[in-house]
Structure formats: C-alpha cells, structure tokens
C-alpha positions, 0 to 999 in steps of 0.5 A, spaced: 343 053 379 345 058 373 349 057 367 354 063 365 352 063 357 357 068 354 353 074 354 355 079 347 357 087 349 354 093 347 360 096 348 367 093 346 375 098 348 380 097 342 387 098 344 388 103 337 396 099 336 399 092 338 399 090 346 405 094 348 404 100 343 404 107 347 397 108 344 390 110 346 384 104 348 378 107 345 371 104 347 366 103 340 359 100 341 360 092 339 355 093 332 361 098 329 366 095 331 364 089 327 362 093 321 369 097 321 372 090 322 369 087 317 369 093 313 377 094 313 378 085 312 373 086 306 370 087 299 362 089 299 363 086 293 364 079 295 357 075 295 353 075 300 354 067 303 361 069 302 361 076 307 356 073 312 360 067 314 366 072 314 363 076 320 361 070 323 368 068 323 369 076 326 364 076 331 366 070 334 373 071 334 372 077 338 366 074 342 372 070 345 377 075 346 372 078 350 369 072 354 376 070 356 378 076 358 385 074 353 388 081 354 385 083 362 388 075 363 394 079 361 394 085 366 391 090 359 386 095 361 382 092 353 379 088 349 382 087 343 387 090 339 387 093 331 392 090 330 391 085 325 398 081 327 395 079 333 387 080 332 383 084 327 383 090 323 380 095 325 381 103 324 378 109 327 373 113 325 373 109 317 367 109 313 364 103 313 359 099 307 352 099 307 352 092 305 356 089 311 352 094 316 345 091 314 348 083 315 352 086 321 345 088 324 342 081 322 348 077 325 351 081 331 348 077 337 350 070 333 356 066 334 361 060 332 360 055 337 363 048 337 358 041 338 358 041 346 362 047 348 359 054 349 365 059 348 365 063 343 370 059 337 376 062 337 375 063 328 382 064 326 382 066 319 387 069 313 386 073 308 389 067 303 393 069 299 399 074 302 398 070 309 396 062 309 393 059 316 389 054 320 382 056 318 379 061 315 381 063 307 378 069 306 379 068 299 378 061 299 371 063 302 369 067 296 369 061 290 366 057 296 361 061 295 361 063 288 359 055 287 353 055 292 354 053 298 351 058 303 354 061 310 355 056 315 357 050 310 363 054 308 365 055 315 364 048 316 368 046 310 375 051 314 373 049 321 369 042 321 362 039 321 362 039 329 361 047 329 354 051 329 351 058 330 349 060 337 343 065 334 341 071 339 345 071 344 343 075 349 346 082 350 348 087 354 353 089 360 359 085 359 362 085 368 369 085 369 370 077 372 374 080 378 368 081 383 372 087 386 374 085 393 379 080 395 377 073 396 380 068 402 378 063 407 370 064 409 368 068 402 362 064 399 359 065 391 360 064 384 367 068 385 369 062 389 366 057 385 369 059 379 376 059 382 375 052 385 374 050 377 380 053 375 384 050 380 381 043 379 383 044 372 389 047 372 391 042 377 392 037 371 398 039 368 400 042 375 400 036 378 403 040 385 397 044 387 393 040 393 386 038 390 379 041 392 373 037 393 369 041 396 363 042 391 359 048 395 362 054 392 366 056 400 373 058 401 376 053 406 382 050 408 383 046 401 382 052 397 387 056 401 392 051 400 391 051 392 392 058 392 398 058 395 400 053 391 398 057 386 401 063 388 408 060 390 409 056 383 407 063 378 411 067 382 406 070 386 405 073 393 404 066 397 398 069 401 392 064 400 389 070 398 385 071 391 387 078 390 386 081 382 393 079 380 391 072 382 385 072 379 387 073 373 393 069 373 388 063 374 384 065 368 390 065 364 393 060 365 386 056 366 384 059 358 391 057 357 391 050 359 385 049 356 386 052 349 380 056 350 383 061 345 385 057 340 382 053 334 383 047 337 380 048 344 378 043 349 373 047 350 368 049 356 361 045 356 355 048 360 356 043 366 363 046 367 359 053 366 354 052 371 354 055 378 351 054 385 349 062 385 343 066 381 345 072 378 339 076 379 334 073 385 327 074 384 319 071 386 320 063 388 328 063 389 330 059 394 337 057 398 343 060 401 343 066 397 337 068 399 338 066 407 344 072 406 339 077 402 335 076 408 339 075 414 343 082 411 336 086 410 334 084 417 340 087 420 340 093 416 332 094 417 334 094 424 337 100 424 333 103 419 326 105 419 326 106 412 326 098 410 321 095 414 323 089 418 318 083 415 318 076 417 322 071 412 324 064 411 329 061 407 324 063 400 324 069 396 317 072 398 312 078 397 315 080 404 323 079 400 321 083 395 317 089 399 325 090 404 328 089 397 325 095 394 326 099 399 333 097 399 333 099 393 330 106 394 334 107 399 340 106 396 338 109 389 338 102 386 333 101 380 326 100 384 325 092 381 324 088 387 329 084 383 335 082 387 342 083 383 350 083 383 349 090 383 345 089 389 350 085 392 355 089 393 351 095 395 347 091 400 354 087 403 357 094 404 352 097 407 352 091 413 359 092 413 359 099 415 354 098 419 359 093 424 364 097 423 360 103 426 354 100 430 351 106 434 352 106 442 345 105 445 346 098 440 352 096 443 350 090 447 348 087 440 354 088 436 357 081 439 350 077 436 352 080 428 355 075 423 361 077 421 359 076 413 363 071 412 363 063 413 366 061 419 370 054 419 375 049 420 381 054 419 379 060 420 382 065 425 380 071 429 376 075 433 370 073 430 370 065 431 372 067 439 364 070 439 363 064 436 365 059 441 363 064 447 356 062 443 357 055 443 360 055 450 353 057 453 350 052 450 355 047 452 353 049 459 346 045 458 347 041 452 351 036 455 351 032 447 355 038 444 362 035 445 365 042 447 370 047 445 375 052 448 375 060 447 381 061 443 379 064 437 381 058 433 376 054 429 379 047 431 377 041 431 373 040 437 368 046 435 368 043 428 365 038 431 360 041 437 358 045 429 357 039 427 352 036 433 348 042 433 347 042 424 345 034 425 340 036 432 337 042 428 336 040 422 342 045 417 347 041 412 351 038 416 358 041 414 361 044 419 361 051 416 357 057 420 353 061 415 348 066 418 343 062 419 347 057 423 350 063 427 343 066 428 341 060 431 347 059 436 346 066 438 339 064 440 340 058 443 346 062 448 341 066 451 337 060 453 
C-alpha cells in the first residue's frame, strides 16, 4: 500500500487576474512565486521569525490550492490566482528581496499542517489593519515577533496549538489527478479507489447516493450506481461513467463537503490518503499490479522480439525487470527497470493496440486475450461472452461448476461458476475475473 502525501511542485500556472478575467495564465517555478509573493505581501524589513512564519503562511496556502485541485475542481486551466481577493498577490516580472529569497530557499518544501491531517493547511491571513480575518494578521505577526516569539509560536498564537510544520516534503512533478482515460464498470486502480472514497464521503451529506463497500479498488455495479446518482443530483450526464466533468465535480464537491479549503477543515488523515496501487513498482513488489505488468508485458513479448518472453509469477523479479527495461527501451521510456504511472499508461495502450490489430497468422489466439478490464456481475458485452464460452468447456467435464449460458451477460449463474473456480484454485474468491483468473480459464478450456 502507498500513502499519497502532497507532493510541493516545481513548477506552479498563475492565472495573472481574478478567476473569470480574460487574461493569460503564466507558468512560474514554485520557489519564485513564493519569493514574488512574499515580496509583494511584505516588507524585508520586518524581523526575520516574523517573515518566516508569513511565507510559511504562504506556501501552505498554495500548497492547498494545488493539492485540492481548487481552481481545475472548478473546470479552470490553473492554479492560483494573482489576485489577492481570492489568494495572494503575485506580480509578474517584480523584482524581488534578497532576504526573503534566501528564507524562501531554506523553507520551500515546508508547510503548515494540522495534528492528524496531511493536506496542506489552508492558512488564511490578512494584512491586519486595512483588512481583519480568521487567521493570519500580518501586522499583528510583527509585534509577535518583536517580543521574541520564534516562526511556529506565532503561527500557533492565529491558527492553534494543534498545527505543525511538515519539513522536506518531497518535490517534484505534481500530475493532474484525472488519470486521462475514463473510468467505468470493470476499470481497477488508484483512479477507482479514490472516487470510491469521495462517494462514501460524499454520501454523508448526500444521503441519496447508494453506499459502496467494496474495498478492492474495481469499478463494480455499486460504484456505477453511486455515480449515476451522483451525475443525476449535479446535473450531470447519467452514464455511470467517471468522465473528466465527473471527476472533477467529486472532488469539488468532496474538498467542499470536507472543507479542505478552509480553516477549519475536517481535514484528510494518512488512512484516508493511502491506497491499495504503489506508484512506482520496483524489486520484491508483489500483487495484483504486478500480475497486470506481467500478464501485459507477456502478451506484447509474444508479438515482439524486442522484449523477451521470461517466466513470471505473482513477484516483481530479475526476469520483471529485464522485460520491464526492455519495454522501457522500446518505447523510449527512461531505462530504470522501475515501473511507473508513465509506464502505465504506455504499456496499456500498447496491449490495446495490439487487440485492436492482432495480426492474421495469430488470429486463433485473439479470443484467449484479456480484454484489460475486470469482468464481473453486471458487465456486458462481447468480452464476457468469450468468457463463458471459456467457462462452458470446463463445465463440459467439471461437473462441480454450476454452469452458465452463453449470453453475453455476466449474471448470476456465471458468478457463481467464477466463484467455484476462485475457491478450487486458489485465487480471491470475489467473483471478479482479472487476468489471471482469465488465464487459468483459458487454459482449463482447452483441456
């Protein structure tokens, strides 16, 4: 498992106006928007604990713009504003102080966080005299400071004994949360786990949305419901389908619900942050991550001899990381032996273009491919009826199987043969058909 702890940006998009303004967005490095921030708000002269605990104040405020995804939540292409009506002052191309680089340097990759919560504080502050707030006085900072008290007592004196910093937190690329792709019934992943988190939340004060108990990160029949409930209630298209509205609308609405923009957030604990799917899969990884890197890299090495065909099991080995590389190599992916998202999503396209142009002479095989989705009680289609012709030659001399028609629709009598053939050979017994189940049923088929 993986906890997602907010990841500080190298690089931050400021929209140079309010939210609706017809203006342009300009993309900064996040050290120098921090310093032209700061720069703007404060005077070099103020004493040093007094500045630093502003620009913590600073960072964490847009550390939790960009960790919320506040403004794209909303269907904006940035995210922060220079206006300080709505966030902070920022002015493009002002020279900055030398004082405040050198502390933004020292600082930058630190940020306010509230006991038992890992989002980024929302550290709303005020200048103090023109304008009085919840939080922060600027003003009020500086006689704070002038009578000793260092950086984190005065910003425990405005927002509370129970705040601390989090020190060095990691930097780099911050992805867009919407994974790209739409999601729907049969999709698995941290895409899937973290709408089901949303929805469960969600549901609290939207009492009409179905519940959702699964806790293995597969888009089932519940999770279509939830969403179509969803969709209906905020005037959505009702498909069922996590397109990138939809996505965005949960986590609006999810950040709202939970007030994680706000000072007095309910705030995200590292539980509700940690999710079934490693980012990066490397030596001595094990699960159903690596089952799909290795069923996908098989199929592909079948068709391609620039990617070895190695034995695999259910571990990440010498032999996963030899096929990985290659892969890597072949695709022009960085050469690490490590898999990553980025890998991810090269790999599934590359196994999708291979269903979707399988060459003639392999035409006997293309009905034994998985179809890159989980097959389960509610899925439809062509793909489940390859499925049960599967299933229907093993019923031919496994009697114990309870049978199953050829319709193309995952009912309950194929649930329950998948059921029978997970508890006989030793998978989860859940009902739903990965590539490993579906492997073994095609090998059994041809018995």
């Amino acid at each position: 498992m993986a906890v997602r702890y907010p990841i500080v940006p190298n690089n931050i998009t400021v929209h140079l106006g309010k939210p609706d303004d017809n203006v342009r967005n300009i993309t900064v490095s996040f050290v120098n928007y921090i310093s032209n921030v700061a720069s703007s708000e404060l005077y070099p002269t103020w004493p040093r604990n007094c500045l630093i605990a502003n620009i913590y104040a600073i960072i964490s405020f847009t550390m939790n713009r960009i960790y919320n995804e506040w403004y794209r939540s909303k269907g904006y292409n940035f995210d922060i504003t220079s206006s300080p009506i709505y966030d902070q002052a920022f002015v493009e191309n002002r020279s900055t102080y030398e004082n405040i680089n050198n502390i933004v340097e020292e600082i930058f990759n630190n940020y306010i966080v509230k006991s038992g919560q890992i989002q980024p504080y929302f550290a709303r502050y005020c200048d103090g005299r023109k304008t009085q707030c919840d939080g922060l006085s600027q003003w009020g900072s500086v006689s704070l400071a002038n009578q000793g008290r260092d950086a984190l007592s005065i910003l425990k004196y405005y927002y509370g004994n129970d705040i601390n910093i989090k020190y060095d937190a990691p930097v780099g690329d911050v992805l867009e949360g919407y994974p790209g792709y739409e999601i729907k019934l049969g999709n698995a992943g941290n895409p899937v786990l973290l709408i089901q988190r949303d929805l469960k939340r969600i549901r609290m004060n939207y009492p009409a949305i179905p519940d959702i108990k699964t806790d293995l990160g597969i888009y089932d029949e519940e999770t279509v419901n939830a969403v179509k409930k969803f969709q209906e209630i905020f005037s959505l298209p009702v498909t069922g389908v996590v397109d990138k509205a939809t996505w965005y609308k949960i986590k609006y609405i999810y950040t709202s619900v939970k007030k994680l923009s706000d000072l007095y957030s309910e705030g995200l604990s590292e539980e509700e942050a940690t999710f079934l799917y490693e980012d990066e899969i490397n030596y001595g990884d094990t699960g159903i991550e690596v089952e799909y890197i290795h069923y996908y890299l098989d199929a592909i090495a079948f068709l391609d001899p620039d990617i070895p065909r190695l034995p695999t099991n259910s571990i990440y080995n010498d032999n996963s990381r030899t096929m990985v590389e290659a892969f890597q190599k072949k695709y022009k992916l960085p050469v690490t032996g490590i898999f990553t998202y980025q890998d991810w999503k090269v790999l599934k396209d590359t196994y999708n273009s291979i269903l979707k142009s399988f060459p003639r002479e392999y035409q006997d095989y293309i009905n034994e491919l998985y179809p890159d989705y989980f097959l389960m009680k509610g899925s439809t289609g062509e793909d489940v009826k390859r499925f049960q012709k599967f299933l229907l030659e093993i019923c031919r001399f496994n009697h114990s199987i309870p049978g199953v028609r050829v319709n193309g629709i995952f009912d309950e009598l194929t649930e329950k043969s998948v059921l029978k053939l997970q508890k006989d050979y030793g998978f989860d017994v859940n009902g739903v058909v990965g590539p490993l189940l579906w492997r073994k049923v095609v090998e059994l088929s041809k018995r």
